[in-house]
Backbone atoms as SQL, in Angstrom:
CREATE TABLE atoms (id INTEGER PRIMARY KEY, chain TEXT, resi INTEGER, resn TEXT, atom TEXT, x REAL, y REAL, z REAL);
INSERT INTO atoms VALUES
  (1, 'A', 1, 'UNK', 'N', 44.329, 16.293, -11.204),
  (2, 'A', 1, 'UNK', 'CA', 43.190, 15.994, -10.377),
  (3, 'A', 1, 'UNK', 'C', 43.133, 17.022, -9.247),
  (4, 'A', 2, 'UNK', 'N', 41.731, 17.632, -8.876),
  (5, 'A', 2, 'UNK', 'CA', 41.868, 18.290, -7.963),
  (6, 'A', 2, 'UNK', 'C', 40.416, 17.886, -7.186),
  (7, 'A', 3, 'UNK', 'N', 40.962, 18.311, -5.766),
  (8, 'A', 3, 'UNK', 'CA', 40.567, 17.798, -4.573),
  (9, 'A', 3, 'UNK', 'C', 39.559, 19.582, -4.340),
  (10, 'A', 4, 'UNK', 'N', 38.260, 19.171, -3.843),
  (11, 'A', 4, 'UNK', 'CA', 37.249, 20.620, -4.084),
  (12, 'A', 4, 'UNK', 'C', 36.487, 20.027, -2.708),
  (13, 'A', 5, 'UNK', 'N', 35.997, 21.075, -2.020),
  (14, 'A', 5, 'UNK', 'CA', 35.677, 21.338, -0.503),
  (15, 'A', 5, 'UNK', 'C', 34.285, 22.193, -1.069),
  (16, 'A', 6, 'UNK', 'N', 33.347, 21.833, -0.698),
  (17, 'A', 6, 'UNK', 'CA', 31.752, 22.692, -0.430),
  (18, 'A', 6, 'UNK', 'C', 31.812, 22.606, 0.586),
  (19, 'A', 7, 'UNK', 'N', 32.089, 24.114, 1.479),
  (20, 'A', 7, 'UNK', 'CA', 32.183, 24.118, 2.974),
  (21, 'A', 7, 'UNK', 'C', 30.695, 24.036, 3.458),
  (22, 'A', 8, 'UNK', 'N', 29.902, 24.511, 2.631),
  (23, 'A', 8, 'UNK', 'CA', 28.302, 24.240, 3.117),
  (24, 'A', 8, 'UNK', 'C', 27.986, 22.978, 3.608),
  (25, 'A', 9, 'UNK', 'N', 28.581, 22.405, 2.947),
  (26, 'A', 9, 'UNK', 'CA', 27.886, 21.260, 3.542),
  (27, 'A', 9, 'UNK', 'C', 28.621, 20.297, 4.427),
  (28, 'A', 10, 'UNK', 'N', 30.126, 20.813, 4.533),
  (29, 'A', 10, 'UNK', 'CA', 30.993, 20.424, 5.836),
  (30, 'A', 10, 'UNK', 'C', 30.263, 20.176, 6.978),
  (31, 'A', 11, 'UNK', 'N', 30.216, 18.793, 8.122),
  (32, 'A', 11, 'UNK', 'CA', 29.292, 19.753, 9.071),
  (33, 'A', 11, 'UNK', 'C', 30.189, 19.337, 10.613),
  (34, 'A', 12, 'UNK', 'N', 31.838, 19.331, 9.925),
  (35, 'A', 12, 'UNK', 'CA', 32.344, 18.799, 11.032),
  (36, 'A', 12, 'UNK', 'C', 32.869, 17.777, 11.831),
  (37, 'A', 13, 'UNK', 'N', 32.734, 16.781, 11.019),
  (38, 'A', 13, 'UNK', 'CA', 33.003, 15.359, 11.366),
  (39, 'A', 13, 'UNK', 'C', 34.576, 14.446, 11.677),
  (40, 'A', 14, 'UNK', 'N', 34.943, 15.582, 10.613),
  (41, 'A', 14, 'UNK', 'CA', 36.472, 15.122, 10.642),
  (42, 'A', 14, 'UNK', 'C', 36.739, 13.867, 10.293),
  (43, 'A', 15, 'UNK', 'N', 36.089, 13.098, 9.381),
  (44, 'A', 15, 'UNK', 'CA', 36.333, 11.965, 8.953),
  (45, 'A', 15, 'UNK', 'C', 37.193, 12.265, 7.394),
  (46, 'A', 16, 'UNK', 'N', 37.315, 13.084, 6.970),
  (47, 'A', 16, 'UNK', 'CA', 38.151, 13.674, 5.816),
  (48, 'A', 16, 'UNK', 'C', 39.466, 13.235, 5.882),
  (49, 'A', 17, 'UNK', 'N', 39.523, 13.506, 7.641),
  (50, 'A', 17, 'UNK', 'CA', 40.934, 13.650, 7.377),
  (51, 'A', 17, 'UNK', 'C', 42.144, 12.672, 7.468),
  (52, 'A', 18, 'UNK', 'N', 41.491, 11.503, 8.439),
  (53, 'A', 18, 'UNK', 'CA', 41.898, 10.595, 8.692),
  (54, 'A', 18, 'UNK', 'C', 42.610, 9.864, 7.445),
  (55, 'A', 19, 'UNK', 'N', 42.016, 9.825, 6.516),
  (56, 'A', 19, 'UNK', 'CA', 42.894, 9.126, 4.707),
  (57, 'A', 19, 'UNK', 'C', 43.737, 10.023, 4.625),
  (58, 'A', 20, 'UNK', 'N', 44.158, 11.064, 4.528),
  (59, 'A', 20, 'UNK', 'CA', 45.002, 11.789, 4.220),
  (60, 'A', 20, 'UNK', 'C', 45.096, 13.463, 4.864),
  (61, 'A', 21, 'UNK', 'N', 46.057, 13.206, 5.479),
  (62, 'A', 21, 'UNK', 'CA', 45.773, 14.356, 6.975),
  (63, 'A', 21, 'UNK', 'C', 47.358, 15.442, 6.030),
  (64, 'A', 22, 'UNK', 'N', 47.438, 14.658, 4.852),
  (65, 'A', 22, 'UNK', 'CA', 48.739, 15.920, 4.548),
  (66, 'A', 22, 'UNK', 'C', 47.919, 16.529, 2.893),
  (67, 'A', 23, 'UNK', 'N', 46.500, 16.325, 2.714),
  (68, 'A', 23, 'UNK', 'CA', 45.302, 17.135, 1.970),
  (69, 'A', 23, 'UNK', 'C', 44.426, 17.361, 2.792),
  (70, 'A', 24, 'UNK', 'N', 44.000, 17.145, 3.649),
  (71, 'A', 24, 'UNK', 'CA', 42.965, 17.720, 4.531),
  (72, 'A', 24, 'UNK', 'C', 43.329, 18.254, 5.879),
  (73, 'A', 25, 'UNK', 'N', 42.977, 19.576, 6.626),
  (74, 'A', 25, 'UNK', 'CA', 43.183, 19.669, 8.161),
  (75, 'A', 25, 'UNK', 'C', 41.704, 20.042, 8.550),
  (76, 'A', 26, 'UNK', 'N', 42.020, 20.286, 9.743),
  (77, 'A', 26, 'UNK', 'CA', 40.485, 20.982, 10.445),
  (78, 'A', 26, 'UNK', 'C', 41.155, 21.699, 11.242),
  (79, 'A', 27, 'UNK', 'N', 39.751, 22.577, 11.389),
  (80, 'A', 27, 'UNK', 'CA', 40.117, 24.158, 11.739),
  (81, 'A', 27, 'UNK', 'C', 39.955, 23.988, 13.212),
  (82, 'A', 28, 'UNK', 'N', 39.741, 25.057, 13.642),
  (83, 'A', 28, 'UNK', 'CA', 39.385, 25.104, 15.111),
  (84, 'A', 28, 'UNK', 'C', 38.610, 24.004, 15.751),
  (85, 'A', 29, 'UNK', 'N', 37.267, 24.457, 14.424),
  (86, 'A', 29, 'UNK', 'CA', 35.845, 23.578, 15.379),
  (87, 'A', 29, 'UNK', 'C', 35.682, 22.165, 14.331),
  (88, 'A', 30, 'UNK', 'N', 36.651, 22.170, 13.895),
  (89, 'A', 30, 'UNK', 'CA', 36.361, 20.401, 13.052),
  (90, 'A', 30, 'UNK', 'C', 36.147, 20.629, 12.067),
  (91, 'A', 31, 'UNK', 'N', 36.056, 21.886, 11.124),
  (92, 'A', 31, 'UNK', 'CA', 35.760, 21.960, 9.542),
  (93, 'A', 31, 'UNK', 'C', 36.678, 21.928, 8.814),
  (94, 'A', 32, 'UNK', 'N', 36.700, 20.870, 8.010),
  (95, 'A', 32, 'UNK', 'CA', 37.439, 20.794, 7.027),
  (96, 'A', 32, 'UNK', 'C', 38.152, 21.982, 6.010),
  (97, 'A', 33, 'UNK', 'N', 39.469, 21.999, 5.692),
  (98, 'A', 33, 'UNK', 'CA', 40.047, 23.148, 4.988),
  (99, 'A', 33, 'UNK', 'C', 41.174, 22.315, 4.280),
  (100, 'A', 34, 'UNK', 'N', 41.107, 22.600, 2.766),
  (101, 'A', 34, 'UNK', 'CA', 42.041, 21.830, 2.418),
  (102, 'A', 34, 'UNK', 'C', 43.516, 22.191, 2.358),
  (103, 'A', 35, 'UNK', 'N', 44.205, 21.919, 2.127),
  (104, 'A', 35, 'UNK', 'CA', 46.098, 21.947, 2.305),
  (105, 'A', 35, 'UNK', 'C', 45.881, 22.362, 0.752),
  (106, 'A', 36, 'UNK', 'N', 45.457, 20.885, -0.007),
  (107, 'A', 36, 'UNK', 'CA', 46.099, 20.891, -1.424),
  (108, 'A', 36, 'UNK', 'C', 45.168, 20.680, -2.269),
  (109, 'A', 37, 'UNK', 'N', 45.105, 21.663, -2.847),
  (110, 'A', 37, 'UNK', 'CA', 43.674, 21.616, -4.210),
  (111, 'A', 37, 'UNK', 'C', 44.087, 21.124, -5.221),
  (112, 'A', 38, 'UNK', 'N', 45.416, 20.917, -5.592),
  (113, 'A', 38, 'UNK', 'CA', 45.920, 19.898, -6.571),
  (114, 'A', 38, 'UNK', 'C', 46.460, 19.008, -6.219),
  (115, 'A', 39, 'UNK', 'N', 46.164, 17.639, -6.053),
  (116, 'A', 39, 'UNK', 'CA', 46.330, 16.305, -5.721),
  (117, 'A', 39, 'UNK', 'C', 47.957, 16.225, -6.079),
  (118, 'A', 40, 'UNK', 'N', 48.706, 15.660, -5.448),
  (119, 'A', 40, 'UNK', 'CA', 50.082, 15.424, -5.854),
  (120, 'A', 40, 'UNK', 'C', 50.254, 14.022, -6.745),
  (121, 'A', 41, 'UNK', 'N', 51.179, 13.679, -7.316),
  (122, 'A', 41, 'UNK', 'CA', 51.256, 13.215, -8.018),
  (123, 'A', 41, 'UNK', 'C', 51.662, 11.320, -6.835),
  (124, 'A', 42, 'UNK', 'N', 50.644, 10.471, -7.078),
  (125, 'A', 42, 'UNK', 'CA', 50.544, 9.179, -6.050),
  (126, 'A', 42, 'UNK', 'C', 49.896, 9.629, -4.855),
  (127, 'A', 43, 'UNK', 'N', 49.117, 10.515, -4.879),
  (128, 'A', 43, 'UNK', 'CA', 47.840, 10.656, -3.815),
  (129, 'A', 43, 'UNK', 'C', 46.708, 10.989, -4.015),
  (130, 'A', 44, 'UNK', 'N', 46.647, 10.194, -5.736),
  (131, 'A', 44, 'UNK', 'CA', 45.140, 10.059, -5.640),
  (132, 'A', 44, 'UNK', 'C', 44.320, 9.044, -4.978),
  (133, 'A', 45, 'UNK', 'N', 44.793, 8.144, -4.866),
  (134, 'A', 45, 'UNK', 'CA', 43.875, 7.427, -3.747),
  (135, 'A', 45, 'UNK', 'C', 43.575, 7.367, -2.226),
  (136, 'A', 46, 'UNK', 'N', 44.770, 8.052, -1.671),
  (137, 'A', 46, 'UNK', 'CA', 43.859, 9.472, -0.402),
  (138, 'A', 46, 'UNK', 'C', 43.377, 10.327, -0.499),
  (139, 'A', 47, 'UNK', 'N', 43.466, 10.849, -1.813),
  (140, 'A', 47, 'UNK', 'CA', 42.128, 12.026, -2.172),
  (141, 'A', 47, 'UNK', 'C', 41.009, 10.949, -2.427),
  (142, 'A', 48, 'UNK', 'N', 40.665, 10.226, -2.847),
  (143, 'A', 48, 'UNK', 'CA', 39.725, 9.192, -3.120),
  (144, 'A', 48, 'UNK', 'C', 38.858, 8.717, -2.156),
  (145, 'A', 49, 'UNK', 'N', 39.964, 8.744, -0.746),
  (146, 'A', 49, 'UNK', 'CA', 39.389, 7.955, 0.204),
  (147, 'A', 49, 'UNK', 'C', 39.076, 9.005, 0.904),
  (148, 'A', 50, 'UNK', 'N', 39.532, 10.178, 0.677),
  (149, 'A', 50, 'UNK', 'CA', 38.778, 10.930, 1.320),
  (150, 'A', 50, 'UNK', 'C', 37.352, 12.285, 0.982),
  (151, 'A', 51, 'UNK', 'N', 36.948, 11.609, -0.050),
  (152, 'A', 51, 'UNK', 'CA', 35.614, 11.978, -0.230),
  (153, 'A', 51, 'UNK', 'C', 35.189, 11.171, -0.515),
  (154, 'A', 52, 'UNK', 'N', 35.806, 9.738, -0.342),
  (155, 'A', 52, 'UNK', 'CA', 34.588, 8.558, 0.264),
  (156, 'A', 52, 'UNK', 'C', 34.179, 8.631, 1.149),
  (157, 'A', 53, 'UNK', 'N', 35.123, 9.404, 2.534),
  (158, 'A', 53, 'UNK', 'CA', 34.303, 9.050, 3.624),
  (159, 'A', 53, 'UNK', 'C', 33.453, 10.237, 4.548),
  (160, 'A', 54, 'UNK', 'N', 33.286, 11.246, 3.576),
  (161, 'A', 54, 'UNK', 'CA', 32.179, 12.059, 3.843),
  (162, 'A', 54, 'UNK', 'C', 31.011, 11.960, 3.316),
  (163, 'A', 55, 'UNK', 'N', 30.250, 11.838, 4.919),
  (164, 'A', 55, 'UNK', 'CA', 29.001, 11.626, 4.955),
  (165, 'A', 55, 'UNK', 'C', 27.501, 12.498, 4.149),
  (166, 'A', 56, 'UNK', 'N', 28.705, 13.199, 4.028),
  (167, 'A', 56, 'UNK', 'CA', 27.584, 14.991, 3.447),
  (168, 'A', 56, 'UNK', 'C', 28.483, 14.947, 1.912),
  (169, 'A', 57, 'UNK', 'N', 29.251, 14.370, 1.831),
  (170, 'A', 57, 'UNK', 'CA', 29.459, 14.712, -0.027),
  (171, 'A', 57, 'UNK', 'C', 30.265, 15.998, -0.327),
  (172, 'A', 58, 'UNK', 'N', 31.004, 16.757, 1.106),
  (173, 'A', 58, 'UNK', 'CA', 31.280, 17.930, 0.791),
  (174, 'A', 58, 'UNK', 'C', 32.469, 18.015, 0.521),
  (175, 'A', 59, 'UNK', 'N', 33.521, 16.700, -0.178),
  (176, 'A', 59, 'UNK', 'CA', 34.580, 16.803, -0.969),
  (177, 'A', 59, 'UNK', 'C', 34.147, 16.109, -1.678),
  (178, 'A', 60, 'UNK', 'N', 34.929, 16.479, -2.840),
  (179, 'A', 60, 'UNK', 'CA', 34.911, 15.900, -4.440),
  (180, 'A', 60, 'UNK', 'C', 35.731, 16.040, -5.173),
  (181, 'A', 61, 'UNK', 'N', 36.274, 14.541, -6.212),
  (182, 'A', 61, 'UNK', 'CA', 37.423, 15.029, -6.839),
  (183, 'A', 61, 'UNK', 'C', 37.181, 15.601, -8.173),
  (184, 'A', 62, 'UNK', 'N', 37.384, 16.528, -9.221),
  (185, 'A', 62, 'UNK', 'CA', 37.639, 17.041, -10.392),
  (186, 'A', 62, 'UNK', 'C', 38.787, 16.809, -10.943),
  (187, 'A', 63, 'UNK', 'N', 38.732, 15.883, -12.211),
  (188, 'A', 63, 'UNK', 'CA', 39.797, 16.129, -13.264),
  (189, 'A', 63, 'UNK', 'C', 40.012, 14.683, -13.295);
C-alpha cells in the first residue's frame, strides 16, 4: 500500500498529520511532505485516517 501526496492541492492545513505524524510532516509553511510512500506493515489505518482527514483530497492511498 502506498500513501501518494498531490501537493497541488495541499493547501496547508495540517490536518494530515495529526493520524500519523511518523507518515506525514509539514514543511515550513504547513504543507504536507510525506516520510513514507510505502505504508509499513500495521499502519494502514493511519494512512487511512489520514487521507480521511483532508479536506482537499490531496492524499490518497494506492495498492
Amino acid at each position: 500500500m502506498k500513501l501518494l501526496l498531490d501537493s497541488t492541492r495541499c493547501q496547508g492545513y495540517g490536518l494530515c498529520q495529526e493520524p500519523a505524524p511518523d507518515l506525514v510532516e509539514l514543511d515550513e509553511w504547513g504543507y504536507a511532505r510525506l516520510i513514507a510512500l510505502v505504508v509499513p506493515p500495521g499502519a494502514e489505518d493511519k494512512a487511512r485516517a489520514c487521507a480521511e482527514s483532508c479536506p482537499n483530497s490531496a492524499l490518497r492511498l494506492e495498492g
